[in-house]
C-alpha atoms as an extended CHARMM CRD file, in Angstrom:
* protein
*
       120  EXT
         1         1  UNK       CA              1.6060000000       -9.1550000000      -13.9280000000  PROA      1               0.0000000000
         2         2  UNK       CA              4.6790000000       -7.0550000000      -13.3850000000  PROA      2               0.0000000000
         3         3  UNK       CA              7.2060000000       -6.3270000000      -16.0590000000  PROA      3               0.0000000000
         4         4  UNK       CA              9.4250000000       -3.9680000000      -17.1520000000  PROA      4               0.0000000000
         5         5  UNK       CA             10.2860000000       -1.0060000000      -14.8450000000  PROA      5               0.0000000000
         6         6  UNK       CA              7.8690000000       -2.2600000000      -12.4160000000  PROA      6               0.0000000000
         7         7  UNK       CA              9.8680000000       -5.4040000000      -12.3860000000  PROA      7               0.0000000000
         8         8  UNK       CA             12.9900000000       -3.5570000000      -12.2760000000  PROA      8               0.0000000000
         9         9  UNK       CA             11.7530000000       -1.8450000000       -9.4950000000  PROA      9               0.0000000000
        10        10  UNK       CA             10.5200000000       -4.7810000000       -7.5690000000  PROA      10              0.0000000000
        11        11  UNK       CA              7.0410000000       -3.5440000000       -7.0590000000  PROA      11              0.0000000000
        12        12  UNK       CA              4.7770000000       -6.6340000000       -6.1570000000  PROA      12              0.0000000000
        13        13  UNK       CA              0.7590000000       -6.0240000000       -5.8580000000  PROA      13              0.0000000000
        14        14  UNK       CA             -2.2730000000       -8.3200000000       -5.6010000000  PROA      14              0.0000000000
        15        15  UNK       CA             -5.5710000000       -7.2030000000       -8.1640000000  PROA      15              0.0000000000
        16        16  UNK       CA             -7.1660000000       -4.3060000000       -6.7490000000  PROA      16              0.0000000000
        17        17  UNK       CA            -10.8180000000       -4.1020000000       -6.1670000000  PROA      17              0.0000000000
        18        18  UNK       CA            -13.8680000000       -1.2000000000       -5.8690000000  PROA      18              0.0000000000
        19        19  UNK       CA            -11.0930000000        1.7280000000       -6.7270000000  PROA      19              0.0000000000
        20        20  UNK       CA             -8.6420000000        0.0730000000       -4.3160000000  PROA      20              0.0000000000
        21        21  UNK       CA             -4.9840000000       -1.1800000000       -4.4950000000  PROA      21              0.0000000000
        22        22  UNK       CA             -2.1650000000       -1.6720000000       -3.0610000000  PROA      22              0.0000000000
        23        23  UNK       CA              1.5710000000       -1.9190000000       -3.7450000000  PROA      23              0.0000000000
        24        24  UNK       CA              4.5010000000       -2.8790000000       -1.7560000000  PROA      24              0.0000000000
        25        25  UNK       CA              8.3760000000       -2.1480000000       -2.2550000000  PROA      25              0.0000000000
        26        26  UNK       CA             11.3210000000       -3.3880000000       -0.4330000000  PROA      26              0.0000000000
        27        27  UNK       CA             13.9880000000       -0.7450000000       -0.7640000000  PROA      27              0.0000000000
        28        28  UNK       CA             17.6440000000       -2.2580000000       -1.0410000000  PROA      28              0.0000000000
        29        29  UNK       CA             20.4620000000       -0.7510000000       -1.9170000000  PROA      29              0.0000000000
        30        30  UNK       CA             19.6670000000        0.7280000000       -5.6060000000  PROA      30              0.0000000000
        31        31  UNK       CA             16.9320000000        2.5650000000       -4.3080000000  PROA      31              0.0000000000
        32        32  UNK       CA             18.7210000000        4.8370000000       -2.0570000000  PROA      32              0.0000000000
        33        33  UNK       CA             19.7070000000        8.1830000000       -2.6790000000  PROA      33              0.0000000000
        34        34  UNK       CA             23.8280000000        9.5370000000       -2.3360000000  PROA      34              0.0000000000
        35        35  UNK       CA             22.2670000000       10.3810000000        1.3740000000  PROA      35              0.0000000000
        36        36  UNK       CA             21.4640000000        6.7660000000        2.1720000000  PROA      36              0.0000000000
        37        37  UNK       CA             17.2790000000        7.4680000000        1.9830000000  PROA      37              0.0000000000
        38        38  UNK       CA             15.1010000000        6.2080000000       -0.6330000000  PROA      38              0.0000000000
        39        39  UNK       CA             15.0830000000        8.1790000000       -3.9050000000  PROA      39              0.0000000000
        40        40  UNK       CA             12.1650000000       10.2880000000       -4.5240000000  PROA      40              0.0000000000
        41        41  UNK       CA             11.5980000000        9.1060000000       -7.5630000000  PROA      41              0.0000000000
        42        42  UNK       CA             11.0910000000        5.7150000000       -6.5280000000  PROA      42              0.0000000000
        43        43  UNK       CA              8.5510000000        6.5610000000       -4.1750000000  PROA      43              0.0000000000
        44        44  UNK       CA              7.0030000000        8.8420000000       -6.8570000000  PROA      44              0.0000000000
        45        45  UNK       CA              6.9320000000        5.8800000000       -8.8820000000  PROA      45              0.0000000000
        46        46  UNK       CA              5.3730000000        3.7870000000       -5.7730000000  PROA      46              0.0000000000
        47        47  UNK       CA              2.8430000000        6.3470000000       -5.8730000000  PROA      47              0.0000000000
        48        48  UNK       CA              2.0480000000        6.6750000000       -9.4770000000  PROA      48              0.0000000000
        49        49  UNK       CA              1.8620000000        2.1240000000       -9.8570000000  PROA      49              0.0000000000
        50        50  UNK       CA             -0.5110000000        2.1210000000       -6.8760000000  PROA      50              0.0000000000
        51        51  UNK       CA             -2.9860000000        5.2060000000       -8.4180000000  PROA      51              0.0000000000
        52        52  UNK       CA             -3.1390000000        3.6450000000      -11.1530000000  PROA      52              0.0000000000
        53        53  UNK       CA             -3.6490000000       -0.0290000000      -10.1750000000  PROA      53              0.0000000000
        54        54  UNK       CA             -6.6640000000        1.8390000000       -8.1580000000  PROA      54              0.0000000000
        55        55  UNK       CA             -7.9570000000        3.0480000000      -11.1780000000  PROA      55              0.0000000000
        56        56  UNK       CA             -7.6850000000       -0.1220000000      -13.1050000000  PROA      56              0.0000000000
        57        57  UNK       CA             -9.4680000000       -2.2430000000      -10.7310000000  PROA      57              0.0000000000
        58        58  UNK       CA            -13.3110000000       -1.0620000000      -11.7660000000  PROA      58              0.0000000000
        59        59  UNK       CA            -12.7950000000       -3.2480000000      -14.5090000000  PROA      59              0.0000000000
        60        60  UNK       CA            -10.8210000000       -5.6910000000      -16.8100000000  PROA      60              0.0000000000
        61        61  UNK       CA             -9.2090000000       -4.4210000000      -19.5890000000  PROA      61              0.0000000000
        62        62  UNK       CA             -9.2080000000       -0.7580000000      -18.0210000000  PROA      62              0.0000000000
        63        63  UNK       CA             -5.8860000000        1.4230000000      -18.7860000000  PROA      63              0.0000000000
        64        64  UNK       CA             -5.4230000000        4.2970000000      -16.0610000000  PROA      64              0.0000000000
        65        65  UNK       CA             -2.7320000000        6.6860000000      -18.1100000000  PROA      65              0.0000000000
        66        66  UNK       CA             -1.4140000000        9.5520000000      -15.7830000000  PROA      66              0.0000000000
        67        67  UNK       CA             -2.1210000000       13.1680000000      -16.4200000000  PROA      67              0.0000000000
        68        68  UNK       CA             -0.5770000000       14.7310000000      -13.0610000000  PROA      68              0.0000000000
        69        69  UNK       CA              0.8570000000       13.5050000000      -10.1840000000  PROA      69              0.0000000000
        70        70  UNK       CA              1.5780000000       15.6400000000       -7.3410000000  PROA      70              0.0000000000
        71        71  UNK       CA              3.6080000000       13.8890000000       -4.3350000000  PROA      71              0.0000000000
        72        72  UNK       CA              4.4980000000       15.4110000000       -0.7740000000  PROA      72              0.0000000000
        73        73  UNK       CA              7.5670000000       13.8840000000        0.8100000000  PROA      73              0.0000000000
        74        74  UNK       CA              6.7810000000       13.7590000000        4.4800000000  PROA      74              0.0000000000
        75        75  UNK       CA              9.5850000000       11.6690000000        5.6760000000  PROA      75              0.0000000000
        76        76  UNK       CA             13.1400000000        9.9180000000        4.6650000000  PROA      76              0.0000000000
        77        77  UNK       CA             12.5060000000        6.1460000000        4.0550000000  PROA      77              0.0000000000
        78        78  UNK       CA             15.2850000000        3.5870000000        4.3960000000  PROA      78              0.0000000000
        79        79  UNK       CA             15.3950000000       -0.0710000000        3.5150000000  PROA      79              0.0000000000
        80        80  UNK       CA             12.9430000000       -1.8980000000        4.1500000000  PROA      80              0.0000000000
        81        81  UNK       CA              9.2540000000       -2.8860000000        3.6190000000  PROA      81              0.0000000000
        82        82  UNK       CA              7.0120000000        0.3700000000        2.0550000000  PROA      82              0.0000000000
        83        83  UNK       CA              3.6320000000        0.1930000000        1.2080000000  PROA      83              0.0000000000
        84        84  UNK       CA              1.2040000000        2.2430000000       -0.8080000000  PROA      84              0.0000000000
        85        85  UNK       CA             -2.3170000000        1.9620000000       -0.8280000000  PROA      85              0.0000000000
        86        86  UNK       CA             -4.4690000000        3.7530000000       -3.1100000000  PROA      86              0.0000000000
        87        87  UNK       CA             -7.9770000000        4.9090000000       -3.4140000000  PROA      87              0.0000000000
        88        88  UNK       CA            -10.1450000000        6.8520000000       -6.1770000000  PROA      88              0.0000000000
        89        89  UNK       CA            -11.6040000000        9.7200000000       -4.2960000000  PROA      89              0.0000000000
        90        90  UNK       CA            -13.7380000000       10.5590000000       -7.6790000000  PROA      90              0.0000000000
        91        91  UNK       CA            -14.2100000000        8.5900000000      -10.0310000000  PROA      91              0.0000000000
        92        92  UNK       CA            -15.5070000000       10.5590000000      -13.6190000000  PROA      92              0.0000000000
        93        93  UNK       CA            -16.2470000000        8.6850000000      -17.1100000000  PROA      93              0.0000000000
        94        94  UNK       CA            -12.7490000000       10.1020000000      -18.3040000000  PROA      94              0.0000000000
        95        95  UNK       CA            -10.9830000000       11.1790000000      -15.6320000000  PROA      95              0.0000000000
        96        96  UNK       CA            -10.6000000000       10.2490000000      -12.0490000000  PROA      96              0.0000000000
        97        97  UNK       CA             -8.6430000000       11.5020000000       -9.1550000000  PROA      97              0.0000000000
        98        98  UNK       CA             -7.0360000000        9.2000000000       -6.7610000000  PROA      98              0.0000000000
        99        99  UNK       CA             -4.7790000000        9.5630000000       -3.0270000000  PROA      99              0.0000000000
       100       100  UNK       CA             -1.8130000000        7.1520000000       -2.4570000000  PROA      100             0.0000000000
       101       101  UNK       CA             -0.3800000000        7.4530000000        1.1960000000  PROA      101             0.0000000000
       102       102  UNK       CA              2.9420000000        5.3410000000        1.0140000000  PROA      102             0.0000000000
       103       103  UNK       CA              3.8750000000        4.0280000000        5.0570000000  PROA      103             0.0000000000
       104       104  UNK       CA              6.7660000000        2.2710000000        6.4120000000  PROA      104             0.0000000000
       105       105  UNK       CA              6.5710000000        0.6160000000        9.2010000000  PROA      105             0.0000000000
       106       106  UNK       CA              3.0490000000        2.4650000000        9.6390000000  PROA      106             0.0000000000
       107       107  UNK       CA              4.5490000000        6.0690000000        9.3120000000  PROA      107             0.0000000000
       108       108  UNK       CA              3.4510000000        8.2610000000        6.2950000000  PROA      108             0.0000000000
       109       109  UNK       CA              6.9700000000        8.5720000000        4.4540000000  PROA      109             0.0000000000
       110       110  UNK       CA              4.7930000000       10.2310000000        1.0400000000  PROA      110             0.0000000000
       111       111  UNK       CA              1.2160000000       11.4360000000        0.4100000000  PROA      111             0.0000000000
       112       112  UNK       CA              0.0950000000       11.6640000000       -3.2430000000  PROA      112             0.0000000000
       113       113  UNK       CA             -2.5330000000       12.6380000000       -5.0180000000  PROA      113             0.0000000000
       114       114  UNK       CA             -3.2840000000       11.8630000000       -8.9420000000  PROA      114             0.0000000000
       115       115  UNK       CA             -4.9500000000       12.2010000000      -12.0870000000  PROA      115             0.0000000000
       116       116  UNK       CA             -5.4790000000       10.0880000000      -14.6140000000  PROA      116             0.0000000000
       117       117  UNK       CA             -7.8170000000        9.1740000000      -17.9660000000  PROA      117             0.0000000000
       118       118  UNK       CA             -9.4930000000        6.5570000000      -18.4840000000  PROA      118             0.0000000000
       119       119  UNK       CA             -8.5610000000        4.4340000000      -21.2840000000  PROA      119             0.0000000000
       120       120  UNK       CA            -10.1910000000        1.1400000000      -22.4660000000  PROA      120             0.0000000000
């Protein structure tokens, strides 16, 4: 279910699975930066939906609440189709860490890695 800044956003997603997820953007217009690239923030917020839809998918009911996210920007990214998919790399009974490589058109634009608590 998306809502909210998510929904603002656009950021669609199908239920993740086994520490996996993935979340998809199309960048228009009101993404872009005065420079005509996507904003950073809106791939840092790609990044931070897709960690913690990752961490979320062990089980129902699970709440994945951010406690550091640090992003590397390895690329401009335009309009168009992006696509982060997430993974726990270490999964802990509190905390877990998680990598989110965001592509477009199968180029890394972003590489992210996260941590979060588990909540729930």
């Amino acid at each position: 279910m998306v809502s909210g800044f998510d929904d603002y956003l656009g950021l669609e997603w199908d239920p993740g699975s086994d520490g996996r997820a993935q979340v998809r953007l199309t960048a228009v217009e009101r993404h872009l930066n005065p420079h005509g690239t996507v904003h950073g923030g809106v791939l840092g917020s790609l990044a931070d939906v897709a960690s913690t839809k990752a961490v979320e998918s062990f089980a129902p009911h699970t709440l994945g609440v951010t406690i550091e996210l640090k992003i590397t920007y390895l690329s401009p990214a335009r309009r168009g189709l992006l696509v982060a998919d997430a993974h726990v790399i270490k999964r802990g009974r509190t905390i877990t860490i998680v990598e989110t490589e965001i592509k477009q058109d199968q180029e890394w634009v972003a590489h992210a890695i996260g941590t979060f608590i588990i909540r729930g």
